[in-house]
C-alpha positions as CSV (number, residue, x, y, z in Angstrom):
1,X,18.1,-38.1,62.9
2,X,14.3,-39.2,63.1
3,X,12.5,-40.7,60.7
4,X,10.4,-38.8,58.1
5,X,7.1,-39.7,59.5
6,X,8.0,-37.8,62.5
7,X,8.1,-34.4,63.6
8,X,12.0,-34.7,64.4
9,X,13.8,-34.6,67.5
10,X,13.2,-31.7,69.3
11,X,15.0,-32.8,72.9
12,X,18.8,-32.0,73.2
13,X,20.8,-35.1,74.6
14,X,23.9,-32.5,74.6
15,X,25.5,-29.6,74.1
16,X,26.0,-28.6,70.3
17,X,23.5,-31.3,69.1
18,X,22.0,-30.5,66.0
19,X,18.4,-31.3,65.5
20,X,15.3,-31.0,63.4
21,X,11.9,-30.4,63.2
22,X,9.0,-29.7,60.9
23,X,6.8,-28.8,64.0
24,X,5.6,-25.4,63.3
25,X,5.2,-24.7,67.5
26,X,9.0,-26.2,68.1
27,X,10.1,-23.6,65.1
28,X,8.5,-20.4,66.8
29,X,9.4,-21.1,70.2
30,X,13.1,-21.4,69.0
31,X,13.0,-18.4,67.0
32,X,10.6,-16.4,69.4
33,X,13.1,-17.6,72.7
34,X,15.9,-15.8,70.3
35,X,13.8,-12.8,69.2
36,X,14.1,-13.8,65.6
37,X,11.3,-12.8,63.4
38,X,9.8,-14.6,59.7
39,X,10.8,-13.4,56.6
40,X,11.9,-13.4,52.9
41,X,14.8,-12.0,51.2
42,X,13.4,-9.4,49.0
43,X,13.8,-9.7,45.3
44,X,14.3,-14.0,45.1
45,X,11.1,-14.8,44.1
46,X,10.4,-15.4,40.6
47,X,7.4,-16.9,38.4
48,X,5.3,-17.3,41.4
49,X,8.1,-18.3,43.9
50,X,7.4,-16.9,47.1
51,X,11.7,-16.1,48.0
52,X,14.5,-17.1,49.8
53,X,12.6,-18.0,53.8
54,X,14.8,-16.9,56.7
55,X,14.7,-15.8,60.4
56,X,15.7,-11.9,60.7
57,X,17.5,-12.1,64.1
58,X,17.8,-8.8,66.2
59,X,21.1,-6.9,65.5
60,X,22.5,-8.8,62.4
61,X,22.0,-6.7,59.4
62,X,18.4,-7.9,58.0
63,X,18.0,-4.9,55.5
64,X,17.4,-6.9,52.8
65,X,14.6,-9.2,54.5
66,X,10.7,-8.0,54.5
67,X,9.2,-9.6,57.4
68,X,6.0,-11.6,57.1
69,X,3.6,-13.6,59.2
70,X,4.4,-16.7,60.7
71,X,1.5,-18.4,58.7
72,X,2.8,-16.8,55.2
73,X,6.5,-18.3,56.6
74,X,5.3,-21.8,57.2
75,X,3.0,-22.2,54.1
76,X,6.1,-21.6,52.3
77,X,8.2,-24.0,54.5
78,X,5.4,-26.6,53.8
79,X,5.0,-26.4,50.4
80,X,8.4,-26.9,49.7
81,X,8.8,-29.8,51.9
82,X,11.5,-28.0,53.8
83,X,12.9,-29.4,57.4
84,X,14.1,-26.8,60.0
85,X,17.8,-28.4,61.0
86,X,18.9,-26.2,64.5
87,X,21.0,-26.2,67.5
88,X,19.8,-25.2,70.9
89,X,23.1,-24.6,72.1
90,X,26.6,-24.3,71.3
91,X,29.2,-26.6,73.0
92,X,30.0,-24.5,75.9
93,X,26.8,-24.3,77.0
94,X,25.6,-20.4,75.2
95,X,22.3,-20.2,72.8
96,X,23.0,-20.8,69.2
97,X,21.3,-18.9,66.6
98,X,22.3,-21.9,64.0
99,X,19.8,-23.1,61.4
100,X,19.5,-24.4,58.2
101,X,16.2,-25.2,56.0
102,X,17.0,-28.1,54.0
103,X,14.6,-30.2,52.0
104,X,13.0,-33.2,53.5
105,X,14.4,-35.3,50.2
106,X,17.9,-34.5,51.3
């Protein structure tokens, strides 16, 4: 994986790779290229917390996410020092829809 000073490895070197970014343009062109949107679960936020951040993909049940912009999403994602961990594809070649958010301290 690349260092933390970096933006993370964007560029597959296989099939199935997992990779990671915190570069906001590298995040919306995966989600965009997929038709996923930003948003929050409802209801997770408490005290001030801003919620649960996901990606509501087309066709998989987001009734319980409330979209919001992508400049709401990634303050969030910044302030919590979260890295955007992906696939571009699955082994046999089709798009994946995998991420995770982890925190950079992980």
């Amino acid at each position: 994986m690349a260092d933390s000073k970096s933006k993370g490895q964007t560029t597959e070197e296989h099939r199935g790779q997992t990779l990671e970014t915190t570069d906001h343009d590298a995040i919306r062109a995966w989600a965009e290229r997929r038709g996923a949107k930003p948003a929050m679960v409802k209801d997770t936020g408490s005290g001030g917390d801003d919620g649960v951040l996901r990606l509501d993909f087309p066709g998989y049940g987001g009734q319980d996410l409330q979209e919001v912009s992508w400049d709401e999403w990634f303050k969030v994602f910044d302030d919590r020092g979260l890295r955007f961990v992906y696939q571009e594809h699955t082994k046999d070649g089709s798009d994946s829809n995998f991420f995770r958010l982890v925190r950079s301290d992980d």
